[in-house]
C-alpha positions as CSV (number, residue, x, y, z in Angstrom):
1,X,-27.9,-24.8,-2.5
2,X,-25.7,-26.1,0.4
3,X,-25.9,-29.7,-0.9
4,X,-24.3,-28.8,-4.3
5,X,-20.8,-28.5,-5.2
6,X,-19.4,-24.6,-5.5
7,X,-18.1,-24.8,-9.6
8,X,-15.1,-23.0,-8.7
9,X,-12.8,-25.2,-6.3
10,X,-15.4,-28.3,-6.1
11,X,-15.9,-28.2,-2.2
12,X,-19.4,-28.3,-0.6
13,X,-20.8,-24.8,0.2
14,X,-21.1,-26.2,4.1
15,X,-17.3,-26.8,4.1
16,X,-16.8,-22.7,2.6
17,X,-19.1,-21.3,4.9
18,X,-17.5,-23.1,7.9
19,X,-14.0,-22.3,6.8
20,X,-14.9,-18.8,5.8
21,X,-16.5,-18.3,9.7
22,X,-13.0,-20.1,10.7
23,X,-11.1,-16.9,9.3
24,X,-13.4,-14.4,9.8
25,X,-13.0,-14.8,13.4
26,X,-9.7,-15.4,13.1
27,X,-8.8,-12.2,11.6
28,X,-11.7,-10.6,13.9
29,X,-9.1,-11.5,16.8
30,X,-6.2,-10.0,15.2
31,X,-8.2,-6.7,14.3
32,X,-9.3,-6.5,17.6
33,X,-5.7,-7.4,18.8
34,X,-3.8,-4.5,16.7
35,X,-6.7,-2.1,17.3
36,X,-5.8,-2.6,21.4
37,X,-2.1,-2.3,20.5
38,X,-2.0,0.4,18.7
39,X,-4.0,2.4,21.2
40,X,-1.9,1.1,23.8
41,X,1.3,2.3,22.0
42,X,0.2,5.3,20.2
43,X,0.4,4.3,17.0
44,X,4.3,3.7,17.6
45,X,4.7,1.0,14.3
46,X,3.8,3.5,12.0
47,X,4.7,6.2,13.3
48,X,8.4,6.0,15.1
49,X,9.0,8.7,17.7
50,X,12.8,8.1,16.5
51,X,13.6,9.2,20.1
52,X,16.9,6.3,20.0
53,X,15.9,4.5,16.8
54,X,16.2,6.5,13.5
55,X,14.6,3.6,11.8
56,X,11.8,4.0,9.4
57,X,8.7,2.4,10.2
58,X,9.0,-0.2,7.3
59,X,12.4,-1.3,9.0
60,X,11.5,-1.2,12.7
61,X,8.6,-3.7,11.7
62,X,10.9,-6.0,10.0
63,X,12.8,-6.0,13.1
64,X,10.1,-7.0,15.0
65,X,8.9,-9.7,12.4
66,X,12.5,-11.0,12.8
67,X,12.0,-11.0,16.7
68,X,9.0,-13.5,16.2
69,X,10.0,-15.5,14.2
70,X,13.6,-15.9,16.2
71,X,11.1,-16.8,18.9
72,X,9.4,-19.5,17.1
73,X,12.3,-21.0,16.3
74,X,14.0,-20.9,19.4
75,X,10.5,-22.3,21.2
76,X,8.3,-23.8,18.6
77,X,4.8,-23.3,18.0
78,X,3.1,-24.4,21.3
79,X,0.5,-22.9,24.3
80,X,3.1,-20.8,25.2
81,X,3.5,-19.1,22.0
82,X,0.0,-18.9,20.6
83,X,0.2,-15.2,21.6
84,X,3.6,-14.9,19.0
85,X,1.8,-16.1,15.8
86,X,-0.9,-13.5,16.4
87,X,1.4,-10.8,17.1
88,X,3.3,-12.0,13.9
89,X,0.7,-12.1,12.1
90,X,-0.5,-8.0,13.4
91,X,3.3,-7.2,12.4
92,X,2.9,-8.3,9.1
93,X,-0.4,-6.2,8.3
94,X,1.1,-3.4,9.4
95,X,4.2,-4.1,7.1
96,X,1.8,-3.9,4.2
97,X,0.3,-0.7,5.4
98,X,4.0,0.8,5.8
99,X,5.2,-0.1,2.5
100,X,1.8,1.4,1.0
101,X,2.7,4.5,3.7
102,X,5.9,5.2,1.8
């Protein structure tokens, strides 16, 4: 059936499996990526030490999602800050498990 037209959003099943593979290993890289960091950190997003910072986790992420996206602005979206969208995105999954969290 890959000549055919999916019914649903009219695009040719070749062009949904390619895009589908596009973001699976897209979000395979940010997995991976927050998997690392969270090992490397101790699961420090989540779970604040609140050693300094009496923030909850929910706030202390927003914090950092505001720190990204200050950086974007200030810099753009080049080479150099490829690394800032995929820690943006990681930021904002673990948002969604905080607010769930609370």
């Amino acid at each position: 059936m890959t000549d055919t037209i999916h019914s649903q959003n009219f695009m040719p099943e070749p062009y949904i499996n390619k895009r589908e593979q596009q973001i699976r290993g897209v979000m395979s890289e940010i997995t991976s990526l927050l998997l690392a960091k969270n090992a490397a950190y101790g699961d420090s997003a989540l779970s604040p030490s609140n050693i300094f910072s009496k923030l909850t986790a929910v706030e202390a992420i927003k914090i950092r999602i505001d720190d990204k996206l200050k950086r974007i602005a200030n810099k753009g979206i080049t080479d150099q800050t490829e690394d800032t969208l995929s820690d943006l995105i990681g930021y904002l999954v673990l948002l969604k498990i905080a607010l769930k969290e609370e």
